[in-house]
DOVEXVEX-31776 format. One record per residue: residue number from 1; residue in three letters; chain; x negated, y negated, z negated of N, C-alpha, C, CB in turn. Coordinates in steps of 0.001 Angstrom, whole numbers. Each point is the difference from the previous one (the first is absolute). Glycine has a CB too. Layout:
<nodes>
  num  residu  chaine      npx      npy      npz     capx     capy     capz      cpx      cpy      cpz     cbpx     cbpy     cbpz
  NUM     ALA       A        X        Y        Z        X        Y        Z        X        Y        Z        X        Y        Z
...
</nodes>
This chain:
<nodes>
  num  residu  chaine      npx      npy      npz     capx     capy     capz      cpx      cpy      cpz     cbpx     cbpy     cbpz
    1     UNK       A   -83979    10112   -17858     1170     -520      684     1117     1029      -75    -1444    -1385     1546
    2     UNK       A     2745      631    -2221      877      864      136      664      783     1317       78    -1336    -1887
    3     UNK       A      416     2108     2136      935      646      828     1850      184       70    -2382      939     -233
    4     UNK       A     2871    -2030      757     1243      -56       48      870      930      476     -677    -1786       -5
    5     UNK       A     1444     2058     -408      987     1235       94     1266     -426      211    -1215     1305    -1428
    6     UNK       A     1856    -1018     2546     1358     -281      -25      824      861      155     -511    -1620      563
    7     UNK       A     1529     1734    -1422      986     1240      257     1176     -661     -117    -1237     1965     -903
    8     UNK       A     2740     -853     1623     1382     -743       47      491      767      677     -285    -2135     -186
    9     UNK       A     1410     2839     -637     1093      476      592      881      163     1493     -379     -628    -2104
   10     UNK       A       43     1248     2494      548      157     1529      867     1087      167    -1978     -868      879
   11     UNK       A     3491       18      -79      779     1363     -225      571     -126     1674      876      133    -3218
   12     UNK       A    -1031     1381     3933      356     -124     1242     1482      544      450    -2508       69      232
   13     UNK       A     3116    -1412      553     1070      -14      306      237     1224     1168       15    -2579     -860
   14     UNK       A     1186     3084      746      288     1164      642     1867     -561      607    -2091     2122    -1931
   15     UNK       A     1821    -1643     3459     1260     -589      374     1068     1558       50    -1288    -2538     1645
   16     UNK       A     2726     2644     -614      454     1046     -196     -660      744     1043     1995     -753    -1120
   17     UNK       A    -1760     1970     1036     -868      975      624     1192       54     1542    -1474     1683    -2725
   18     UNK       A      967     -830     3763      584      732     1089     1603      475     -403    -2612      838      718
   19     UNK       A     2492       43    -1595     1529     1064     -326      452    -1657     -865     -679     3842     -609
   20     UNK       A      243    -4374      -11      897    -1169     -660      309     -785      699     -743       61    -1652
   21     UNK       A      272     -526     3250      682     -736      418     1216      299     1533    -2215    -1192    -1485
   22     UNK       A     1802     2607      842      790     1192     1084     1233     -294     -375    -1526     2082      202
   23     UNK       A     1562    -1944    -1351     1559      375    -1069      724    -1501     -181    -1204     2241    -1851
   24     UNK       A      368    -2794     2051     1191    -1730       60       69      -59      758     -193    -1416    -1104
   25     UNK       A     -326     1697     2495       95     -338     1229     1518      802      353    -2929     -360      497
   26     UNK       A     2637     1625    -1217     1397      844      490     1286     -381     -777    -1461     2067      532
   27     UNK       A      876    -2383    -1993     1539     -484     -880      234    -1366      465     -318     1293    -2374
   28     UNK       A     -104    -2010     3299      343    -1707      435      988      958     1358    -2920    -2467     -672
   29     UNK       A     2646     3135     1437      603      587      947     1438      242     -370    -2134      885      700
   30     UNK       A     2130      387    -1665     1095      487     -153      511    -1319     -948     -551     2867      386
   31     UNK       A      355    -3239     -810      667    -1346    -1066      817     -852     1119    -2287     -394    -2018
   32     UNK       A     1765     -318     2993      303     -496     1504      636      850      212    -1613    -1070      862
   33     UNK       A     2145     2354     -174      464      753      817     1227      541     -894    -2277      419     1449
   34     UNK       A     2524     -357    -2326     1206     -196     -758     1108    -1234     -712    -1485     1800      -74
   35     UNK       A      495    -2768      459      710    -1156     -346      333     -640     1198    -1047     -234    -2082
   36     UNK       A      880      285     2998      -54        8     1818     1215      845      121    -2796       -6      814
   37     UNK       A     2730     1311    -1016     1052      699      208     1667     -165    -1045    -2375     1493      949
   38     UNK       A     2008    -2012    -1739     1221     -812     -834      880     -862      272    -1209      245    -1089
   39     UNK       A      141     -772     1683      793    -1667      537      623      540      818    -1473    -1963     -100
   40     UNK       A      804     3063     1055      480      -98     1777     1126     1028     -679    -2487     -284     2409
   41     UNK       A     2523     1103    -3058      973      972     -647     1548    -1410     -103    -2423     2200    -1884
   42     UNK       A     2234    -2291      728      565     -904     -899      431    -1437      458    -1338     1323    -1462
   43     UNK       A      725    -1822     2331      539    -1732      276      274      124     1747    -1899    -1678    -2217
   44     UNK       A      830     2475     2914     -137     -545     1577      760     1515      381    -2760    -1914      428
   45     UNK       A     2928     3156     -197     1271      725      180      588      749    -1264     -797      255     2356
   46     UNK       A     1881     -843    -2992       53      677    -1491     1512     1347      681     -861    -3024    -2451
   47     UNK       A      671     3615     1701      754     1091     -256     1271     -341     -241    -1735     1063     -732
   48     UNK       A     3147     -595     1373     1001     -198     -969      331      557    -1132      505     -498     1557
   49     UNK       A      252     -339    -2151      720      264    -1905      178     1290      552     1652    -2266    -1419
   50     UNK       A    -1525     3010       44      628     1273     -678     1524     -619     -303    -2461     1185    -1275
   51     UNK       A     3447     -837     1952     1274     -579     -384      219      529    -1566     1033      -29     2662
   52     UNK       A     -178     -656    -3602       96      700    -1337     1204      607     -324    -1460    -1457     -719
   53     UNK       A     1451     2906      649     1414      588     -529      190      470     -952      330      336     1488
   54     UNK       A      775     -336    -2275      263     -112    -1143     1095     1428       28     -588    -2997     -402
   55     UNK       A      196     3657     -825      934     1137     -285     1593       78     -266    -2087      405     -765
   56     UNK       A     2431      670      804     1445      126     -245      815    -1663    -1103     -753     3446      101
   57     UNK       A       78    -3266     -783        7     -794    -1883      627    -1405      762    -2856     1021    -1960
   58     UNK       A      964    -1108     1765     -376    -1134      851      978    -1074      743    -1678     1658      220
   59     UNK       A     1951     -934      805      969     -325     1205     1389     -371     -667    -1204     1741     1765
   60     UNK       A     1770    -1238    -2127     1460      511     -570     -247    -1049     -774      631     2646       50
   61     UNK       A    -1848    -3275    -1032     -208    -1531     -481      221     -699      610    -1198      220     -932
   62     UNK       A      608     -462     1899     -345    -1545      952     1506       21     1083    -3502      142      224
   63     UNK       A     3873      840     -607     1377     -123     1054     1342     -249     -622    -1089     1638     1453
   64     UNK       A     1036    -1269    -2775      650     -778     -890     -182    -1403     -534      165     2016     -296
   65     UNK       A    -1092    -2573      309     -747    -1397     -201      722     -784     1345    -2723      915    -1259
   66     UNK       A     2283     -468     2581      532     -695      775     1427      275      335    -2157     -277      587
   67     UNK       A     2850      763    -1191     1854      691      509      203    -1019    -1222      549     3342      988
   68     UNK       A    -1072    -3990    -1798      476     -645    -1171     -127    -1562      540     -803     1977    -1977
   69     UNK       A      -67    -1985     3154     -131    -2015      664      396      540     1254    -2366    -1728    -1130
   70     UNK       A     3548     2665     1437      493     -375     1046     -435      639     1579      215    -1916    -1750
   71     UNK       A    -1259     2845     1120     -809      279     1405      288     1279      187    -1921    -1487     -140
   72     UNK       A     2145     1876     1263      946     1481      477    -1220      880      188     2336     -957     1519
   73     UNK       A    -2948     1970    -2134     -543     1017      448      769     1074     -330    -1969     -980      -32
   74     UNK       A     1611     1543     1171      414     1809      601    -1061     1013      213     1739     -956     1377
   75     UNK       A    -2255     1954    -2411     -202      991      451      473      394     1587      -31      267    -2510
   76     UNK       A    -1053     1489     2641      722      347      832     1089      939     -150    -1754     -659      878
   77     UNK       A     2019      827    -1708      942     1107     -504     1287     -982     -222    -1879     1885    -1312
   78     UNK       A     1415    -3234      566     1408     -775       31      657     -804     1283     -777     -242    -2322
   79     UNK       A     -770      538     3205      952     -519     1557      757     1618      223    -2160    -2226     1668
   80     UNK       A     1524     3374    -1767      914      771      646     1545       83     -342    -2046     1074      244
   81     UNK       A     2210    -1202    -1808     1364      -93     -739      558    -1123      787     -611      812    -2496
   82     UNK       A       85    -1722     2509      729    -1502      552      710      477      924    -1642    -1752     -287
   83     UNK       A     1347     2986     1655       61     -438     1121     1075     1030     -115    -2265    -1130     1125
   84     UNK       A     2179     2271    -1868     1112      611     -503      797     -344     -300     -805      838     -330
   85     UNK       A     1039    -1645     -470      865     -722     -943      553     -767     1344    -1346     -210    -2760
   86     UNK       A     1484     -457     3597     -173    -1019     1156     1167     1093      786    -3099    -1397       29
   87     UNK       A     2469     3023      456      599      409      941      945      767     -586    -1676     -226     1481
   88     UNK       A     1829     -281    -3140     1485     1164     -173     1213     -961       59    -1081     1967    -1843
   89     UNK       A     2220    -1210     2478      843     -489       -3     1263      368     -393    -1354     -654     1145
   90     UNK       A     2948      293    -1453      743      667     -418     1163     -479     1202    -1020      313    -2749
   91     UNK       A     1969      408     2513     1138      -29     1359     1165     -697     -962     -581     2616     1811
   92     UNK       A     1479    -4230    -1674      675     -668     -299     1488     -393      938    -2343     -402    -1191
   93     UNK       A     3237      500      939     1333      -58      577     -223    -1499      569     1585     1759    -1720
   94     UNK       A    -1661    -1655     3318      650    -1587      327     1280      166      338    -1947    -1041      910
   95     UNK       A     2722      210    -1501     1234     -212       34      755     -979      791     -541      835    -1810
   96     UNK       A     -210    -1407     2542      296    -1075     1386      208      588      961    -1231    -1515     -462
   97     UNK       A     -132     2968      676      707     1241     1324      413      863       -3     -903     -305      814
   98     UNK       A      757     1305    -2147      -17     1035     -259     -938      914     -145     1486     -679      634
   99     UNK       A    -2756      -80     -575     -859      618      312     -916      373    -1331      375    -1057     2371
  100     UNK       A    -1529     1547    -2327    -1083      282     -735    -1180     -603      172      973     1703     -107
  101     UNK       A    -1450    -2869    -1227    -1329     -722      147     -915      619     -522      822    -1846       23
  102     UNK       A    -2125     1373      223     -962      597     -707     -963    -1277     -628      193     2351     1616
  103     UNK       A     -132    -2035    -3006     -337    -1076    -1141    -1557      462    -1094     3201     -501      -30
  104     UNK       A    -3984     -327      -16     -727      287     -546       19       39    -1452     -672     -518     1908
  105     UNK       A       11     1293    -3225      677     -172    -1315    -1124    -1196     -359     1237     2748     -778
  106     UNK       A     -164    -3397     -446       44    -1044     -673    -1064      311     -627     2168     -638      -55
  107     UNK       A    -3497     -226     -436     -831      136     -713      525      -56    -1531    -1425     -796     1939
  108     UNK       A     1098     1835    -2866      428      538     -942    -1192     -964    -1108     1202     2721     1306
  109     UNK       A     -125    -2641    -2704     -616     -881     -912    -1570      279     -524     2487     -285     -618
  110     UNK       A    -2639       -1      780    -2011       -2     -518     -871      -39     1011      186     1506    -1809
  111     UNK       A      446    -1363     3227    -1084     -153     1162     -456    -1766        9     1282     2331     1721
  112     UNK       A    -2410    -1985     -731     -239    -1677      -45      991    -1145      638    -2317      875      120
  113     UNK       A     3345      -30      797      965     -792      644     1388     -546     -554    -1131     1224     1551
  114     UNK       A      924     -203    -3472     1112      137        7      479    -1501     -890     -170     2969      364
  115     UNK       A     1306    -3557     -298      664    -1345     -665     -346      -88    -1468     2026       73     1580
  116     UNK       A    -2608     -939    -2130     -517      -27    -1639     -225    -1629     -135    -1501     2669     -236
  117     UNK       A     2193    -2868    -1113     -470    -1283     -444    -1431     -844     -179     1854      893     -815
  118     UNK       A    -1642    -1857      969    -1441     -650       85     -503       84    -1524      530    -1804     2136
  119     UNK       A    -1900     2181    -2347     -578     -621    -1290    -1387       69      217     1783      657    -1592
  120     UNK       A    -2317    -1496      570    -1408      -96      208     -778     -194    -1654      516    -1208     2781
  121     UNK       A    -1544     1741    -3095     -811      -12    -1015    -1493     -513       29     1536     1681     -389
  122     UNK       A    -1409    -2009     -954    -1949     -813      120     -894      928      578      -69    -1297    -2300
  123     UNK       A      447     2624     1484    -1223      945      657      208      434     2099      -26     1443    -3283
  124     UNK       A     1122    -2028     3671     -381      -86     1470     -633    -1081      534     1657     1195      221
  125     UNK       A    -1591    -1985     -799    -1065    -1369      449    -1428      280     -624     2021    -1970      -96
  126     UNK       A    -2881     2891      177    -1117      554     -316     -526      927      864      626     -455    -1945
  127     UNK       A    -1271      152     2649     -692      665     1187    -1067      326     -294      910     -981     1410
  128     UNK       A    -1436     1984    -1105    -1474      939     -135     -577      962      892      616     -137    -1963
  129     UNK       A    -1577      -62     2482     -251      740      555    -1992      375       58     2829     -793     1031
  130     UNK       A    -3220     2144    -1033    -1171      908      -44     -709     -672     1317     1109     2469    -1219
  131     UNK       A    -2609    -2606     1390     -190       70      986       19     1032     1008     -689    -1428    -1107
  132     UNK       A      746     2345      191      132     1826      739     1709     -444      731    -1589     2400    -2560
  133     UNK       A     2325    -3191     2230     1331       69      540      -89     -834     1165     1201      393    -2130
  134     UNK       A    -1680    -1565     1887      -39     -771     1380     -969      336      569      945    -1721     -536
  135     UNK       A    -1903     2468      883     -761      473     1262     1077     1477       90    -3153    -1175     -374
  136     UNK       A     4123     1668     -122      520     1233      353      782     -537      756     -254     1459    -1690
  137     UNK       A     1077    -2924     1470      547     -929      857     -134     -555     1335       70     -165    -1819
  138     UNK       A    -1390       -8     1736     -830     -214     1082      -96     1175      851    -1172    -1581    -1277
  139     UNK       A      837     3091      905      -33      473      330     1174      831     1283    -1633     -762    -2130
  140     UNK       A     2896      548     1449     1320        6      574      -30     -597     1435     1000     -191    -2343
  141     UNK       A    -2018    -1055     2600      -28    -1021     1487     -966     1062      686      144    -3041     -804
  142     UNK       A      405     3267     2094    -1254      899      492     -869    -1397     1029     1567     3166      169
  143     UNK       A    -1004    -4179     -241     -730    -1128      227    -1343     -659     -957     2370     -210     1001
  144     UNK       A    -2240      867    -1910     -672     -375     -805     -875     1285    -1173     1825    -2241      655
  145     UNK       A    -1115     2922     -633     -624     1432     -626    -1152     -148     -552      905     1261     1511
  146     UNK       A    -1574    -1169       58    -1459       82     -396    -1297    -1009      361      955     2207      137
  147     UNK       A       74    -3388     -428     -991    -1251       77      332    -1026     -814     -435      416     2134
  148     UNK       A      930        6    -3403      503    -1037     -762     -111      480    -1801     1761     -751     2415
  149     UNK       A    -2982      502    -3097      125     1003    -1342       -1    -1424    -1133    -1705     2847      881
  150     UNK       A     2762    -3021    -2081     -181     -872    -1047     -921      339     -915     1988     -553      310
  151     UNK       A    -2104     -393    -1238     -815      478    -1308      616    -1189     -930    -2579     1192     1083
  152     UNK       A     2928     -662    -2202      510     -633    -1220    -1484       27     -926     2937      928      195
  153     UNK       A    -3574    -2055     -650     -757     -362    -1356      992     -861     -860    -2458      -41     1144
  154     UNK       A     1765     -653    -2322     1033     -941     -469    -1039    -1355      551     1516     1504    -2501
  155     UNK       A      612    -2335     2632     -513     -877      655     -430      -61     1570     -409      -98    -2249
  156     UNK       A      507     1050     2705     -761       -7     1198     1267     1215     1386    -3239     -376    -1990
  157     UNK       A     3378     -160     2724      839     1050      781    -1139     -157     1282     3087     -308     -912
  158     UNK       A    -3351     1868     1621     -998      -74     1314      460      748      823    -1885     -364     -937
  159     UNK       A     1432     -312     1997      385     1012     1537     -958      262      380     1683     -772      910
  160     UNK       A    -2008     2233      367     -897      157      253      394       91     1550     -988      818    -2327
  161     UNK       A     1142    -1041     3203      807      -96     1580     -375      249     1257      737    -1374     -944
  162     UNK       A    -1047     2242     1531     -472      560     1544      502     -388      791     -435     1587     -399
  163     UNK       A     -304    -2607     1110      915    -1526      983     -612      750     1747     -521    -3305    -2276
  164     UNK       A     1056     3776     2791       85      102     1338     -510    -1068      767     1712     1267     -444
  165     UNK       A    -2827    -1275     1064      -90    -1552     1095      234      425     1315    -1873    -1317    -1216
  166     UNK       A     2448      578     1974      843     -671      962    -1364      578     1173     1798    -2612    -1511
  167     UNK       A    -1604     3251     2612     -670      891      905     -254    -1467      773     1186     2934       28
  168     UNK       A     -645    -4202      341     -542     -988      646     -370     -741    -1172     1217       72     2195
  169     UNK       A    -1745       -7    -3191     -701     -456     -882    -1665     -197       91     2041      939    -1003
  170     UNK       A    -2911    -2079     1047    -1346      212     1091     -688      753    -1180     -328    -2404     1932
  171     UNK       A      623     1974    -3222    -1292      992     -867      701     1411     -795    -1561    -2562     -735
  172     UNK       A     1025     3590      994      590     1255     -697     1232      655      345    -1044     -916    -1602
  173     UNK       A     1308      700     3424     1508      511      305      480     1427       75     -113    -1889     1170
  174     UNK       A      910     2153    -2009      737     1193     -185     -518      780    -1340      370      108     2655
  175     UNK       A    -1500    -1244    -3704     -238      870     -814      752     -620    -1558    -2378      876     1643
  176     UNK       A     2379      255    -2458      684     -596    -1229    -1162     -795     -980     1951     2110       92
  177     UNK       A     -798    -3099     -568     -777     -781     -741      226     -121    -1611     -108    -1085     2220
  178     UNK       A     -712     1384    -3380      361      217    -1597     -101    -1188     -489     -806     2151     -392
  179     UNK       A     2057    -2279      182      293    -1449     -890      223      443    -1447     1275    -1373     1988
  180     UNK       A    -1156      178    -2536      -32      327    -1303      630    -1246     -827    -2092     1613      438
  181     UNK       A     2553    -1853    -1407      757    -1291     -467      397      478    -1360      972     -977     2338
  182     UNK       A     -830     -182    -3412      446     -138    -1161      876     -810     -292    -1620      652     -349
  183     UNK       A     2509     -527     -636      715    -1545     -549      185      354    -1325     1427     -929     2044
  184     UNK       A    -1601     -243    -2592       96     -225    -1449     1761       96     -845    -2467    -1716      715
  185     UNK       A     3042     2458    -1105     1354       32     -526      368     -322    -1239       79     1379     1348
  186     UNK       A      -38    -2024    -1657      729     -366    -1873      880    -1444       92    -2537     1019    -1632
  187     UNK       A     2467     -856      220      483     -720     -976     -633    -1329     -338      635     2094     -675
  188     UNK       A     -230    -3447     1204    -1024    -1197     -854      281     -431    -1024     -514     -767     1546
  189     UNK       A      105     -157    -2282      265     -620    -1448     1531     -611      -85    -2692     -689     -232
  190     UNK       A     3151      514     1479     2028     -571      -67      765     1477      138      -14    -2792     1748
  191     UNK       A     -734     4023    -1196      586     1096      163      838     -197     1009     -296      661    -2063
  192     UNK       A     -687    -1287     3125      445      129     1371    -1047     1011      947     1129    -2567     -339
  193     UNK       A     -570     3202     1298     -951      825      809    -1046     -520      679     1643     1153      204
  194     UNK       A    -2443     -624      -39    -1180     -427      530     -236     1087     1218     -945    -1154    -2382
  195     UNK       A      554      953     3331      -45      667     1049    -1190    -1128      866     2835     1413     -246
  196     UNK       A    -4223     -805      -93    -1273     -236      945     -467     1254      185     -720    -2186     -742
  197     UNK       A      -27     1528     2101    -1343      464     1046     -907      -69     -438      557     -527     1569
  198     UNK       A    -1217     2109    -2246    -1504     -241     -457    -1157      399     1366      843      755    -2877
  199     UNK       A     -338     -522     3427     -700      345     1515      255      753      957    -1262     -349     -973
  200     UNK       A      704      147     2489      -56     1266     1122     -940      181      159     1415     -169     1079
  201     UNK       A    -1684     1715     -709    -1479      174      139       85      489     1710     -837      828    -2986
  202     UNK       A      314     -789     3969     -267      804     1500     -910      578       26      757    -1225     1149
  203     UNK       A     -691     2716    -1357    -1034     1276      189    -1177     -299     -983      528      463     2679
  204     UNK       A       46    -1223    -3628     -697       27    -1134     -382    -1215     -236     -613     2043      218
  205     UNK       A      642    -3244      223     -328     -739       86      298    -1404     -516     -355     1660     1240
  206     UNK       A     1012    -2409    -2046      827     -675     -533      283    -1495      759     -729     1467    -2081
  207     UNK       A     1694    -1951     2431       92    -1316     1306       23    -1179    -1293     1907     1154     2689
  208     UNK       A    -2576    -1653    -2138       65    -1632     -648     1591     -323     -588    -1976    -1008     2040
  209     UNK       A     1625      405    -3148     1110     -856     -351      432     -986     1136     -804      210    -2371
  210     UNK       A       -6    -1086     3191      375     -689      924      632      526     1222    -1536    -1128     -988
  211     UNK       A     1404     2159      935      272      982     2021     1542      662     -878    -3503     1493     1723
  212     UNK       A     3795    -1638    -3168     1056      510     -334      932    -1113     -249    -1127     1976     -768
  213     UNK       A     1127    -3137      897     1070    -1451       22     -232     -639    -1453     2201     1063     1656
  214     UNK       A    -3706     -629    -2317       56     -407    -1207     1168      592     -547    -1222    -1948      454
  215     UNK       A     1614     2879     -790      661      647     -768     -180      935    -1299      582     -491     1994
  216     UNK       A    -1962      874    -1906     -259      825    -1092       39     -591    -1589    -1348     1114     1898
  217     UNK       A     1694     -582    -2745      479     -183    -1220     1241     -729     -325    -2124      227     -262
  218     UNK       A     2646     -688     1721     1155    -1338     -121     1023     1279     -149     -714    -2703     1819
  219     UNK       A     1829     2165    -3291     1242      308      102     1013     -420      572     -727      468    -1309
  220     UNK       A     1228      987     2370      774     -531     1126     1414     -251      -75    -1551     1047     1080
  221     UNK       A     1785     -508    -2469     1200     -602     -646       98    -1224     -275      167     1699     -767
  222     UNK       A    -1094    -2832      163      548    -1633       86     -889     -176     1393      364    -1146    -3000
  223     UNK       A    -1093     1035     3489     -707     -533     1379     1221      291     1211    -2894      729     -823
  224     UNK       A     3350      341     1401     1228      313      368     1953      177     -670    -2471      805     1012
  225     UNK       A     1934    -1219    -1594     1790      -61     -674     1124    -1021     -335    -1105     1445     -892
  226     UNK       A      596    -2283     2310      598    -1057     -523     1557      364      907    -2506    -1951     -608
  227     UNK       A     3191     2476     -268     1640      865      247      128      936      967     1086    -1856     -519
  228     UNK       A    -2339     2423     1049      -10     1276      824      136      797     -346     -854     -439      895
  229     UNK       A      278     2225     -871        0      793     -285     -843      154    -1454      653      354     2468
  230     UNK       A    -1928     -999    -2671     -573      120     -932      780     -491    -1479    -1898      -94     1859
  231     UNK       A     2493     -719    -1325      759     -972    -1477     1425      853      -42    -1007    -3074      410
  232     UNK       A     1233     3821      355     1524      824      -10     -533     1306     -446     1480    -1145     2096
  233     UNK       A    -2583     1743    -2017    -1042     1053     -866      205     -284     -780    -1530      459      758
  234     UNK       A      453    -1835    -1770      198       81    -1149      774     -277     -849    -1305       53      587
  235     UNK       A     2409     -720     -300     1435     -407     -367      477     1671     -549      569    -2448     2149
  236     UNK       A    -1032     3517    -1810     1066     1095      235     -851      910     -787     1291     -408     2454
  237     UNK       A    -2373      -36    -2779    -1272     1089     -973     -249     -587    -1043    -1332      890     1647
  238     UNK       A     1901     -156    -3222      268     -181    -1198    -1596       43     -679     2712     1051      204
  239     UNK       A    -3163      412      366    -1567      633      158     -489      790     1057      181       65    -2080
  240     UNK       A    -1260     -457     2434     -774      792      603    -1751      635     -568     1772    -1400     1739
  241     UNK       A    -2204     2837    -1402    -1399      -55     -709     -136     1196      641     -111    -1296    -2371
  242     UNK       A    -1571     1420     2886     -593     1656      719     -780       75     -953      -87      168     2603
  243     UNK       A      206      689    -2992     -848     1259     -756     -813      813      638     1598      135    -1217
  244     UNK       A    -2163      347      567     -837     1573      432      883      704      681    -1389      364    -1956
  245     UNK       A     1731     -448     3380      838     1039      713     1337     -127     -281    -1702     1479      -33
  246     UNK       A     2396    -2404     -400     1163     -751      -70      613    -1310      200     -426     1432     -968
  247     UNK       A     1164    -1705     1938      782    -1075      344      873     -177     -862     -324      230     1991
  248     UNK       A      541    -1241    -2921     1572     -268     -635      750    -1499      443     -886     1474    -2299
  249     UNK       A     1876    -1363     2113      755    -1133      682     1308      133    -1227     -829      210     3200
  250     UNK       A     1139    -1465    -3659     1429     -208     -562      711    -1038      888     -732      507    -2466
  251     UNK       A     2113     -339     2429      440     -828     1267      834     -812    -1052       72     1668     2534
  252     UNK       A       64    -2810    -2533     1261     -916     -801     1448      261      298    -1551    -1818       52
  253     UNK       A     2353     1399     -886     1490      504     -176      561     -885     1140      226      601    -2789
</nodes>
């Protein structure tokens, strides 16, 4: 009589040891405890902006850009001249008493006050501006300084916004709140502007298209423009386009 023999491979399963389940236990910790601390960093009390300032160059740019649409900036050195300029005076014969007036001098040719013919060129209907310029802009509001930073992609203009809530407010009173928002900027196939809402986000969070009036992706140039402000916009914009860290705007003749 034979004798049966059975043999077969047996291989014994081995789970992780003590120190192996030490070390996930601790990298799940710190993994949690930094991403915990992000949010609460970053969305639930965020830090204010770094206001952005711009050098000698710089400045002396963006202040020529805007002295060219009209917008009055003053150093402080050109308020001090101003005020100089303001308190000098010269001594003039009145001849009604006999007396001596005191007259301020006539703004002299090349100041900004001084009388010059009108003209205008294509290259002033071309507006541009850095995003480094309009948050240096921003920066100028001490209302806003340090709770208000842009970002130029193409196609894409973003805010990033530190919203104060209201101390009789029942949820989160007196603390700041990080908003966040996009809109879409170009050019469509008639080479009319386009101006949409690609979203808001709250402390990170993005709100429904519905809690936003159904608005997202809608261009608020034909949806709103029926002869308001939006249709008197684009009536008046030849081109518009954001770039990588650039706003451009052409304005029509």
């Amino acid at each position: 009589m034979k004798k049966l023999q059975l043999s077969g491979n047996y291989t014994k399963q081995q789970g992780f040891s003590g120190v192996q389940v030490m070390l996930i236990v601790l990298a799940v910790i710190l993994i949690t405890t930094a991403t915990s601390f992000y949010i609460i960093k970053t969305y639930i009390f965020p830090s204010p902006f770094t206001p952005v300032e711009l050098n000698q160059q710089e400045a002396k740019t963006l202040d020529n850009k805007l002295a060219a649409l009209g917008w009055e900036t003053e150093t402080r050195n050109d308020s001090q001249n101003a005020v100089q300029r303001g308190n000098t005076k010269y001594a003039v014969n009145d001849e009604t008493n006999g007396t001596q007036a005191e007259r301020s001098p006539a703004p002299q040719r090349g100041s900004d006050l001084a009388p010059e013919p009108y003209s205008e060129s294509p290259a002033d209907r071309l507006v541009s501006f850095s995003e480094k310029e309009v948050n240096a802009m921003i920066a100028r509001s001490p209302d806003f300084a340090q709770r208000v930073a842009v970002d130029f992609s193409q196609d894409l203009a973003s805010a990033k916004i530190l919203i104060p809530v209201p101390e009789d407010f029942p949820v989160m009173p007196g603390q700041i709140v990080r908003v966040s928002a996009g809109l879409d900027i170009r050019l469509d196939a008639d080479r009319r502007p386009v101006v949409a809402l690609v979203g808001v986000s709250v402390m990170g969070v993005p709100i429904p298209n519905a809690w936003l009036g159904n608005i997202k992706r809608v261009n608020l140039v034909n949806e709103f423009g029926s002869g308001g402000f939006w249709t008197t916009f684009a009536d008046g914009v030849e081109h518009i386009s954001v770039t990588e860290g650039q706003l451009n705007i052409k304005l029509r003749p």
